[in-house]
C-alpha positions in Angstrom: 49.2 24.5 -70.0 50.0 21.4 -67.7 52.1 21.9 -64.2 55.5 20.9 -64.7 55.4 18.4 -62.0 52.1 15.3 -61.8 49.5 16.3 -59.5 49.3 14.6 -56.5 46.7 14.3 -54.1 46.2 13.3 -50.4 43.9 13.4 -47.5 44.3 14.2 -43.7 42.6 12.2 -41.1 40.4 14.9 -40.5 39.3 14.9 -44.0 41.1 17.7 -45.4 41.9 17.4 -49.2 45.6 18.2 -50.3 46.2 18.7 -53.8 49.6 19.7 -54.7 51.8 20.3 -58.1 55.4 21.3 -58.3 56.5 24.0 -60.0 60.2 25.2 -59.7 60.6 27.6 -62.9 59.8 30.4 -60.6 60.4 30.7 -56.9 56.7 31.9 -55.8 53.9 29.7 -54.7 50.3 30.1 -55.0 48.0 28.3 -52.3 44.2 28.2 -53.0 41.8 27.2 -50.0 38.5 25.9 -51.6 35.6 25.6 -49.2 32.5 24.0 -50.3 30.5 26.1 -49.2 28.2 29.3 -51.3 25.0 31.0 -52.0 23.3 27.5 -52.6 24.1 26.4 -49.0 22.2 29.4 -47.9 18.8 28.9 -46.0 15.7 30.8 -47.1 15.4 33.9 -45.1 19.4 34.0 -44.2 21.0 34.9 -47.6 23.8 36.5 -47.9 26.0 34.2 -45.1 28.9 32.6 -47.7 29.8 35.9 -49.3 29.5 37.4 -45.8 32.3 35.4 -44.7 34.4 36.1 -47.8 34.8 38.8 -45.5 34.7 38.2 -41.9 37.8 35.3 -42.7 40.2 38.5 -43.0 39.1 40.1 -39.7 40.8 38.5 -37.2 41.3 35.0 -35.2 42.4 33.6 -32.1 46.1 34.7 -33.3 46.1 37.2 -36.1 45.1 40.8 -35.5 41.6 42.5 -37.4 43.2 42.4 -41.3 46.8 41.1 -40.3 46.3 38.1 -42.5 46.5 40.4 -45.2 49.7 42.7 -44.2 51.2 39.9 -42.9 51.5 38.7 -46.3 52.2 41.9 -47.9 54.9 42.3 -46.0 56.9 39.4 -47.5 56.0 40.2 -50.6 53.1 38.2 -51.0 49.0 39.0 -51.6 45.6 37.5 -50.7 42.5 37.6 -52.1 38.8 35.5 -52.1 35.7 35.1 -53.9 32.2 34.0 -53.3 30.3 31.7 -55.7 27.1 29.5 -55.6 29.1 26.2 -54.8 32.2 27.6 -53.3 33.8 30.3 -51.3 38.0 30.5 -52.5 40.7 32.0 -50.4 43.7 32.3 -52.5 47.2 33.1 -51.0 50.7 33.8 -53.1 54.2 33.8 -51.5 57.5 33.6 -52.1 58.6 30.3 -51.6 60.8 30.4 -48.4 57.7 32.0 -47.2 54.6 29.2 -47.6 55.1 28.2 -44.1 53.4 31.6 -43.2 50.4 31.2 -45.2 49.6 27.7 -44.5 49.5 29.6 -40.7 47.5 31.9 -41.4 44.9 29.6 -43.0 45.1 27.4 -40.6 44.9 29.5 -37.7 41.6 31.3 -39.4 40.1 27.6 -40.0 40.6 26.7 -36.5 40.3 30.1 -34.4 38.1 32.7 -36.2 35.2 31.9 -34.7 36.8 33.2 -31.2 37.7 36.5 -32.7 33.7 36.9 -34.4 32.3 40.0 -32.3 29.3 41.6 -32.3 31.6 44.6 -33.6 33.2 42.8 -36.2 29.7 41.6 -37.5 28.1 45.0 -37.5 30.7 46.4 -39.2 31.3 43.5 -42.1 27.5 43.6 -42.9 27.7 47.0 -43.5 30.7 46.6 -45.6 28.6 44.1 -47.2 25.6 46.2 -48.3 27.6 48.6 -49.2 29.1 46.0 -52.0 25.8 45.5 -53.0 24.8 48.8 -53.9 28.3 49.9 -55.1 28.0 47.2 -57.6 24.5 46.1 -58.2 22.1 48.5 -57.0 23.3 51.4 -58.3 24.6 50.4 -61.5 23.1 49.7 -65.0 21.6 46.2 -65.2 23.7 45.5 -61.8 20.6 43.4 -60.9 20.3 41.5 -64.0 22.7 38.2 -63.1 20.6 37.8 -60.4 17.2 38.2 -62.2 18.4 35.9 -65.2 19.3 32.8 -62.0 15.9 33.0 -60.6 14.2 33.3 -64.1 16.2 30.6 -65.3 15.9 28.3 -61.9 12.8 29.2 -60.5 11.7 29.5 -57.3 13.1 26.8 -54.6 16.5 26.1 -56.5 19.6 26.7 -54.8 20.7 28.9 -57.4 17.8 31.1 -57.5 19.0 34.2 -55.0 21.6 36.1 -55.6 24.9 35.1 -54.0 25.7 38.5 -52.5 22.1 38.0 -50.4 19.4 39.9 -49.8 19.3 43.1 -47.4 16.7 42.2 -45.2 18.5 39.2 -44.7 21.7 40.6 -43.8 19.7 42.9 -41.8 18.4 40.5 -39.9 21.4 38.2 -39.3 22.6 37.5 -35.5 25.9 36.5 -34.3 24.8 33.1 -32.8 23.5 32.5 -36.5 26.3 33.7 -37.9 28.7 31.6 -35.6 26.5 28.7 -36.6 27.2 28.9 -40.6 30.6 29.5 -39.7 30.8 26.2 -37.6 28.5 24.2 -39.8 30.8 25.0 -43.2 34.1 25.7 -42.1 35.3 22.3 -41.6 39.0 20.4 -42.8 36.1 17.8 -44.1 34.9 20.4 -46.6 37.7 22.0 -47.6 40.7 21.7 -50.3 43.8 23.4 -50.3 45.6 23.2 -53.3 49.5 24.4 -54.0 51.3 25.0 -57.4 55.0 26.3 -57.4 58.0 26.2 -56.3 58.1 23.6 -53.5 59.0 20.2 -52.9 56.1 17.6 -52.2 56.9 15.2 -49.3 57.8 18.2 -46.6 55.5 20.6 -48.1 52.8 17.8 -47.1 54.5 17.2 -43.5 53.7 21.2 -43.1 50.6 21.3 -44.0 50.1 18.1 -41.8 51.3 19.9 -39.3 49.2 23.0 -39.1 46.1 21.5 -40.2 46.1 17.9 -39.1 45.3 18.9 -35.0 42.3 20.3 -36.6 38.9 18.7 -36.1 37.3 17.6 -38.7 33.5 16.7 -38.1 30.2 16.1 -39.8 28.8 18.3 -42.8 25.2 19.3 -43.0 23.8 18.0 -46.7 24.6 20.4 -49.0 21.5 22.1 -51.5 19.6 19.5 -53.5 17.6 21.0 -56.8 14.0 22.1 -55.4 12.7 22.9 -58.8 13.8 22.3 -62.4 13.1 26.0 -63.6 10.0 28.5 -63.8 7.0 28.6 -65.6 7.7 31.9 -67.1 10.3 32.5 -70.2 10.5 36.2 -70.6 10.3 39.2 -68.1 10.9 43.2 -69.4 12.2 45.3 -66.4 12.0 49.1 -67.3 15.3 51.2 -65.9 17.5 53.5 -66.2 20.0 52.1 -68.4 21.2 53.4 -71.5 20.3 51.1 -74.0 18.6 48.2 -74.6 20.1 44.9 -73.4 18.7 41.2 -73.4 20.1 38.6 -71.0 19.4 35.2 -72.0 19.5 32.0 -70.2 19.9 28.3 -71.3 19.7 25.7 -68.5 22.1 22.7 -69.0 24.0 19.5 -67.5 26.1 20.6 -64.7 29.6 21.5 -64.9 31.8 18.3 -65.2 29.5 16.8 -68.1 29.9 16.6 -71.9 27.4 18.4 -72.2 28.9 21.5 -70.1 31.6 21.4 -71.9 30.4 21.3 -75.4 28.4 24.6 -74.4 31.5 25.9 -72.4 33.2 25.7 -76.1 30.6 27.0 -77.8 30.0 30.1 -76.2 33.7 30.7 -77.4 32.3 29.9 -80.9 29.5 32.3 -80.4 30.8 34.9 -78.8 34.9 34.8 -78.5 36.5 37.4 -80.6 35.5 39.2 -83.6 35.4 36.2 -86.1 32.8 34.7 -83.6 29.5 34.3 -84.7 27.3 36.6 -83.5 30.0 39.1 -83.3 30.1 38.4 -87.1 26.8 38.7 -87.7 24.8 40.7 -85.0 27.5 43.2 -85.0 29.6 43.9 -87.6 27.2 42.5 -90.4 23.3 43.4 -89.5 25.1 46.0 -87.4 21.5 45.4 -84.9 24.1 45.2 -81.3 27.1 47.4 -80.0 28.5 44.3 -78.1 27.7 40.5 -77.1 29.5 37.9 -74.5 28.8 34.9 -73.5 29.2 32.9 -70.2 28.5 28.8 -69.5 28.3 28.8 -65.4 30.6 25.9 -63.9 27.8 25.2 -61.8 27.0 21.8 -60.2 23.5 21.6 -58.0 21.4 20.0 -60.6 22.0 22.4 -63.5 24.4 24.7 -64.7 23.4 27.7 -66.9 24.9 29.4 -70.5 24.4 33.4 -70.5 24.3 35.1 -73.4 24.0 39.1 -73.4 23.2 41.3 -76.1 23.5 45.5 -75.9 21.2 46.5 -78.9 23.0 49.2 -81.1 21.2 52.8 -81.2 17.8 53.1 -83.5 17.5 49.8 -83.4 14.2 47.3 -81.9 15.2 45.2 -79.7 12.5 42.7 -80.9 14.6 42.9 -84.2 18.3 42.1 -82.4 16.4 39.3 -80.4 15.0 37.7 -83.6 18.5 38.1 -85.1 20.0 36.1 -82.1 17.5 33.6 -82.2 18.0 32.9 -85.6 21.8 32.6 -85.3 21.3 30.3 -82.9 18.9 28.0 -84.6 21.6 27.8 -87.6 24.2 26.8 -85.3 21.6 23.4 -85.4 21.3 23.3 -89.4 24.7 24.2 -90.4 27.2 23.3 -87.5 31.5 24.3 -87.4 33.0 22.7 -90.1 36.9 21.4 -88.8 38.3 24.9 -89.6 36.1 26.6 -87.9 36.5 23.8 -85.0 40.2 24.2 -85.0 40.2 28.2 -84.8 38.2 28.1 -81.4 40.2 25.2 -79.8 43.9 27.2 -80.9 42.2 30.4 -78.9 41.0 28.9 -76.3 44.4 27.0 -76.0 46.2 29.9 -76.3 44.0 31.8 -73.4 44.1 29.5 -71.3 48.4 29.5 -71.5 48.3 32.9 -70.9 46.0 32.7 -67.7 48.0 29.7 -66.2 51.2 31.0 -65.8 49.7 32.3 -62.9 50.2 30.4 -60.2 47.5 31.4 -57.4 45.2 30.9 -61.0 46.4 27.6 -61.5 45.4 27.1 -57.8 42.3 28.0 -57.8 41.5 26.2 -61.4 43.1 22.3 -59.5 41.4 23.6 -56.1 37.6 23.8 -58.0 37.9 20.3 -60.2 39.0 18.8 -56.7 36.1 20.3 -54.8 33.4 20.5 -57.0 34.2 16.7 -59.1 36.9 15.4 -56.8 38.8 15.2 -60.4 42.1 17.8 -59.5 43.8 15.8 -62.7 40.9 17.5 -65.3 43.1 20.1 -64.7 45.5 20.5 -67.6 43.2 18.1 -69.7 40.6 20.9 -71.0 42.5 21.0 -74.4 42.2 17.3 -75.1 38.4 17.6 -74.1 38.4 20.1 -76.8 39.2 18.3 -79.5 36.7 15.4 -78.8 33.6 18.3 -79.6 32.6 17.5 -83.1 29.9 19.8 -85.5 27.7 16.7 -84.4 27.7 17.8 -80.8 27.5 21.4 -81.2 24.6 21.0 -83.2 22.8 18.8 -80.7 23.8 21.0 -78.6 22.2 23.6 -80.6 19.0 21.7 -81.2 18.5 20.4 -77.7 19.9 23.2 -74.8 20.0 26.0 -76.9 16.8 25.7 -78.5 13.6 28.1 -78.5 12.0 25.8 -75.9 14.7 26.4 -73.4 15.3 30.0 -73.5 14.8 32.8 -71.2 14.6 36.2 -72.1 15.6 39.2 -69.7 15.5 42.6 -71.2 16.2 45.6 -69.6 14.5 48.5 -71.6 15.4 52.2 -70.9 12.3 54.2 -68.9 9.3 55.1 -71.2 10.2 52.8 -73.9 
């Protein structure tokens, strides 16, 4: 699914990146703010900071009351929402159209201002909120921890990528406003930013706004952003013993970084693997051998050196997990021998096609998809392009893939074993 207008692209004297596509079939408009900034920007002993400000941004600036950002677009009918990665923190806005003027405000005024509404208060009570998160959704739930244990497995000790991007408590614990006010002022910057628009607007004023409320801006010097410390770990397999209900492996596969052939060959073969039930190891593992209850797959669009494929495995009931694991491995070592013929090829691009026209008729989506190829490879016009990249992956490059990436050399193996067993 392609915008229905080009993709155009711009930047403010302050260094601001404007990314815009037209879209007049219907009258909404979705506005992603992209902010190169995450987890891997974090300093050792201070994690925790990016995804921290995923929430202090909707407390209040110079000009907009604690959570007003939010209201204020409910009450036109519109929505907000962000999210916290390891590259990139994204605050995505949708509005009707008549209405974009508002949100480009509201960003703006946050951008330029929050740091004059940050209290000691407001700090307090977002950490908390914060910790909270974590334990609602990692600490106290099964294998909540295992994302998180697979990165630094997978990394090793020193990569960016190698703590957890919702931080650590201590950390948060230990966090002081001048500290905070400092990542805040280091990151937030028109320089490191994009803010992309799709829908129902036309281009030349649309930019003239958004020069308006963002150009008096400054836009300043960046501190260098996270540079690989290590290539991985020394150790390829690590057993934690919990209280979950079954058996579950988690493995890894360090590869290129998102934006590289090589990222997307493994981006469409997890889809091969994993995506539906005439996948691979859905085939195989479960409905065949009958050894796992459920598999999915993940290839992380990261960029800081590496990126990483995930592939998890929930062992059925009676069954070893030594057993499932060996079933895995050997399904993987096939993909090697005896690669997708073009059938098999043309199933997995059609559903992957056909996902991805579903999920882009969202505009705010369609956003945040231009938004991340502009930050993360200053490429916005990859977007709409990821079908034709498709059909360039041949059974050759899956199974070098296969041979290389994915191979027994290059795995790592987390597995979360109920208590006792």
């Amino acid at each position: 699914m392609t915008p229905a207008g080009p993709i155009t692209t711009h930047r403010l004297p302050n260094g601001l990146r404007v990314v815009m596509a037209s879209d007049p079939r219907v009258p909404i408009i979705g506005l992603a703010m992209t902010y190169l900034v995450g987890s891997a920007d974090e300093e050792a002993g201070r994690t925790g900071f990016a995804h921290l400000f995923e929430h202090m941004m909707f407390q209040g600036s110079a000009n907009v009351g604690k959570t007003e950002h939010l209201t204020a677009l409910e009450a036109v009918g519109g929505d907000a929402d962000a999210t916290t990665g390891w590259d990139t923190t994204v605050y995505t806005d949708v509005v009707p159209s008549h209405q974009l003027p508002l949100a480009l405000w509201l960003e703006a005024d946050r951008l330029a201002t929050l740091h004059e509404a940050i209290s000691q208060e407001t700090l307090d009570n977002q950490r908390d909120v914060v910790k909270n998160e974590r334990q609602a959704a990692i600490e106290n739930v099964p294998y909540g921890d295992a994302e998180d244990e697979l990165f630094a497995l997978a990394f090793g000790d020193g990569h960016p990528y190698a703590h957890s991007v919702n931080g650590v408590m201590s950390d948060l614990d230990a966090a002081t406003l001048p500290e905070v006010l400092a990542f805040f002022e280091a990151w937030y910057r028109p320089s490191n930013a994009v803010i992309s628009l799709v829908g129902d607007f036309e281009p030349e004023p649309t930019l003239e706004l958004v020069e308006r409320y963002f150009g008096p801006i400054p836009g300043g010097a960046l501190p260098p952003r996270a540079v690989p410390h290590s290539d991985g770990g020394d150790r390829r397999r690590t057993t934690v013993a919990e209280d979950v209900p079954v058996p579950k492996l988690f493995l890894g596969c360090v590869i290129q970084p998102f934006g590289t052939d090589e990222w997307a060959t493994a981006d469409f073969v997890v889809d091969l693997l994993t995506g539906g039930s005439a996948s691979r190891l859905q085939r195989r593992l479960v409905r065949e051998l009958r050894l796992a209850d459920d598999i999915a797959a993940l290839a992380y669009p990261l960029t800081a050196g590496n990126a990483l494929v995930e592939i998890d495995v929930e062992v059925a009931e009676d069954v070893e997990p030594a057993e499932a694991e060996a079933a895995l491995f050997a399904e993987l070592d096939r993909l090697a021998s005896e690669p997708p013929n073009e059938e098999e090829l043309a199933r997995i691009r059609l559903r992957r096609e056909t996902e991805r026209a579903g999920t882009m008729e969202i505009a705010s989506e369609r956003a945040e998809r231009i938004g991340m190829y502009a930050a993360l490879l200053d490429e916005p016009q990859r977007y709409g392009q990821e079908a034709a990249r498709d059909r360039v992956i041949t059974a050759d490059t899956v199974a070098a893939l296969a041979a290389g990436p994915l191979s027994a050399p290059n795995r790592v193996a987390l597995w979360y074993l109920p208590s006792g067993e």
